[in-house]
Each structure stands twice: as structure tokens, then as C-alpha cells.
C-alpha positions, 0 to 999 in steps of 0.5 A: 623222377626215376629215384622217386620211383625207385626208392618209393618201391623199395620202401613199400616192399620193406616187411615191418614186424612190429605192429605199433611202427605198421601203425604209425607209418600207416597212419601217416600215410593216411594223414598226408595223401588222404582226407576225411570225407562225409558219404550219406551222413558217414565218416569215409577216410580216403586217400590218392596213391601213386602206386599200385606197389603202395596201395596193396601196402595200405590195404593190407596194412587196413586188414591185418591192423585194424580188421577193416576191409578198402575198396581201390579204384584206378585213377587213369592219366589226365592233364598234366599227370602222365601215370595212374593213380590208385585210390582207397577208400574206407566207408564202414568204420570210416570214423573207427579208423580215423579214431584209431589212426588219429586223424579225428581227436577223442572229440571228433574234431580233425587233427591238424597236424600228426598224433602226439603219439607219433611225434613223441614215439620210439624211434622206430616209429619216427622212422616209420612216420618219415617213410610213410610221409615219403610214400605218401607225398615225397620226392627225390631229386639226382645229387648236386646243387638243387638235391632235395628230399622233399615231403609235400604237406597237408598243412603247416601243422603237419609240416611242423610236426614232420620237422620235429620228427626228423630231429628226433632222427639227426636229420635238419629239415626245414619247412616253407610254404609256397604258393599256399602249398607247404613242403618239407625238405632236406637238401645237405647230401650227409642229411639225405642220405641219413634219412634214406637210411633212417626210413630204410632204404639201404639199396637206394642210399648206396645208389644214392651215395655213389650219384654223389661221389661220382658228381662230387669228383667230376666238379672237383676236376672239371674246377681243377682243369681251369688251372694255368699250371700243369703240375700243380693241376695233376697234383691236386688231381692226384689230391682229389682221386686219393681223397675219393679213395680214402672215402670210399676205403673209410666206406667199405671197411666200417669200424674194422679199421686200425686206429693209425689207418684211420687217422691218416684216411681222415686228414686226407679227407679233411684237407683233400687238396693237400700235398702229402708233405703239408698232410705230414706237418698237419699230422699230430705227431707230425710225419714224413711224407713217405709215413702218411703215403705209406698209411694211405696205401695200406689203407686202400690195400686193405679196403681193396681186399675187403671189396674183393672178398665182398664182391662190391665195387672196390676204392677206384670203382667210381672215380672218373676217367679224368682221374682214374690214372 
């Protein structure tokens, strides 16, 4: 769990300066880990955090949005649960904020699902919601087969809504309900890592990222260390490292690429377990072996420099010792 953590922190210590996307994150987060609760014939918006980082967020959010003052309570470790937990609740102006949040509808009837204005707002605000329904109730798991972003639903309205949401961002999630408990998940690794960026968090989708390389290179070798031939095992070896490489150069240098580089960057990931002569035939115009080697090379060079000047990790930084050769 300590990815959850971790990006649940960075999430919450992001500064928004638009008030209407600190509206639509809090919002979320009051409609995914909270509820409407009737106190001596009152309205009281309550919710169940997992940290305090969070809690102090949506307090001051309550303040400096809506004028309304929470009260916080810690929820001490029982059971199965192993960390406090941090409650706030809103008694006066309960129903105010319900109002204003959408969780109650001009009638006063509970909104099931998300506010229309929240699922049809900008695109800041889309990413608001995501990021709010994360640190509300979602979860990350380590890269490999079983990766998921997953988002823990009140509601298969809510889980509907937080769909159309992420397709507004690029992003294809998908709803399921188990067990009477309805999630919200994304599992393709370019998927998780899209939203991680979208929400806004750019140190744990780097941190991410290279989870991912790193496990991508390690199964591709392990795979190849069952072939019977040696030369042909070191040549796809070779294959596999140059490809992470490529990725990693394609990575660092951004669109400040020439055009001719880039080309040769993208076949090889496109067929990364080709010789440098069959990437040569595959080339349109086709090229000599010596021609698309010789583009690669100056394509990690330059990425290299790039790195270096950067002070971040350069093309072979994450390569594993089996193909770091």
C-alpha cells in the first residue's frame, strides 16, 4: 500500500488556485467517503478519511470555500484496520452544504450519483473530481499483471458518473460491482499512468513509470533466458536493452527531437525484438543496417546529454543487470 500512500500525499499537498476546481474536488470527496445524516431533526454532512494530510485539506477547503467551520474526530485502529482514521463532520449549515456540494438536489432529495455540473464541467475540474474520488476512496497497486487504479464507489450511479468522467480525460475505466461493493478501475499501465498525470501527480507517475520499465525489461529477460540458442537469446537481449533505451531517450528529450531520430526511436520500440537489419527493411525508405544503428546511437547520445545536464537518471539507469551489458 505504500504507492497509495504516497500518491494520497502528494495529492493532497497539490495548492489549486481556482475556486471552482477546489469545488468540484471537494465535492467529490465529500459524495465518495461521506454521507447525509439527520442529527436532532438536522441535516450533518459527515465523512471518513484515511489521513490526517487529507482532513486538514478538506477542512480548509470547508473554511475558505463555503465559510462553514467541521469539527474532526480520530478514529483509533480496530479489526482488521491497522491506521487511524480521521473524521469531519459538519452540523451547522449541514443542509447548506449539501445544497452547494450537490449532494442534496434543489428538492432536497440525495443525489445518487455526481452533480451534473461535475460531470459535464472543464476539464480542470474533471481532473479535480478524479483526484478527489482517489483521496477519498482509491487505491494503487506495484505494475505488473494485477496494476489497478481503483476507486471504491458509493453507488453504481457514482461509479457510472466517475466513468464518463475519465473518458472525458483519455482514460477507459471501467465499472463492476462485487459483492454488493461497486469499483472503479483502470488496469492498462499507459491508462494508469494518463491518469496519474491527469489528477496531478507528476513525482509518483515518474516513480510509477519506472516500477514499470524496470518490470517490463526484468519479464522480457527472464522470458528470453528459456531460449535454447545463445546467440540468438544475446541478440534479442540486446533487442530488449536498446528498446528500453529508445523509450527511456524518447522520454527525457520531449518533442525536442529531429524528426529523423525520432523515426528510428519508434521502429525500434514498435518491433523490439528485431535485428537492426530487419528494422533497416522495415524503414520506408528502407535503410542499411549501419544507417538505423547509427540513428539510434546519436538518439541515446543526445538523450544522454539531456540527462546529464538535467541531473536525472539517463537511458540505461533502469536497465537490469542481466542487460546492462
Amino acid at each position: 500500500m505504500a504507492l497509495t500512500a504516497d500518491l494520497k500525499d502528494e495529492l493532497a499537498r497539490l495548492e489549486i488556485g481556482k475556486n471552482s476546481v477546489r469545488v468540484a474536488e471537494l465535492s467529490t470527496i465529500l459524495r465518495f467517503s461521506g454521507g447525509l445524516h439527520l442529527i436532532s431533526g438536522r441535516v450533518a454532512v459527515e465523512v471518513e478519511l484515511d489521513t490526517a494530510q487529507i482532513a486538514r485539506r478538506v477542512r480548509k477547503d470547508l473554511t475558505d470555500l463555503f465559510g462553514i467551520d467541521s469539527e474532526m474526530a480520530v478514529i483509533s485502529p480496530s479489526g482488521i484496520r491497522r491506521s487511524s482514521r480521521y473524521q469531519i463532520r459538519v452540523l451547522h449549515q449541514g443542509d447548506v452544504l449539501a445544497r452547494q456540494t450537490g449532494l442534496l438536489d434543489q428538492r432536497g432529495r440525495p443525489v445518487r450519483g455526481l452533480p451534473a455540473n461535475l460531470v459535464s464541467g472543464s476539464i480542470q475540474e474533471a481532473q479535480a473530481v478524479w483526484r478527489g474520488a482517489f483521496l477519498a476512496h482509491g487505491s494503487l497497486t506495484d505494475p505488473g499483471r494485477s496494476a489497478a487504479l481503483e476507486i471504491t464507489a458509493p453507488g453504481n450511479e457514482a461509479a457510472m458518473a466517475l466513468v464518463g468522467v475519465a473518458r472525458r480525460l483519455g482514460v477507459t475505466a471501467k465499472a463492476r460491482e462485487v459483492r454488493g461493493v461497486y469499483r472503479v478501475t483502470v488496469r492498462e499501465g499507459e491508462a494508469i499512468a494518463t491518469m496519474l498525470t491527469q489528477m496531478g501527480a507528476h513525482t509518483q507517475v515518474l516513480r510509477w513509470e519506472e516500477m514499470r520499465l524496470r518490470r517490463e525489461v526484468r519479464a522480457t529477460a527472464n522470458r528470453l533466458a528459456n531460449f535454447d540458442d545463445a546467440n540468438l537469446r544475446r541478440s534479442a537481449q540486446a533487442a530488449v536493452a536498446a528498446g528500453a533505451r529508445v523509450e527511456r531517450a524518447l522520454e527525457i528529450l520531449g518533442e525536442d527531437i529531429p524528426e529523423h531520430l525520432r523515426y528510428a526511436g519508434q521502429l525500434r520500440l514498435k518491433h523490439k525484438q528485431a535485428s537492426l537489419d530487419e528494422l533497416g527493411h522495415l524503414a520506408d525508405p528502407a535503410m542499411t543496417k549501419d544507417a538505423i544503428a547509427g540513428r539510434i546511437r546519436r538518439l541515446l547520445a543526445m538523450a544522454d546529454k539531456r540527462a546529464e545536464d538535467l541531473g536525472i537518471p539517463a537511458t540505461d539507469a533502469f536497465l537490469p543487470e542481466e542487460l546492462d551489458e
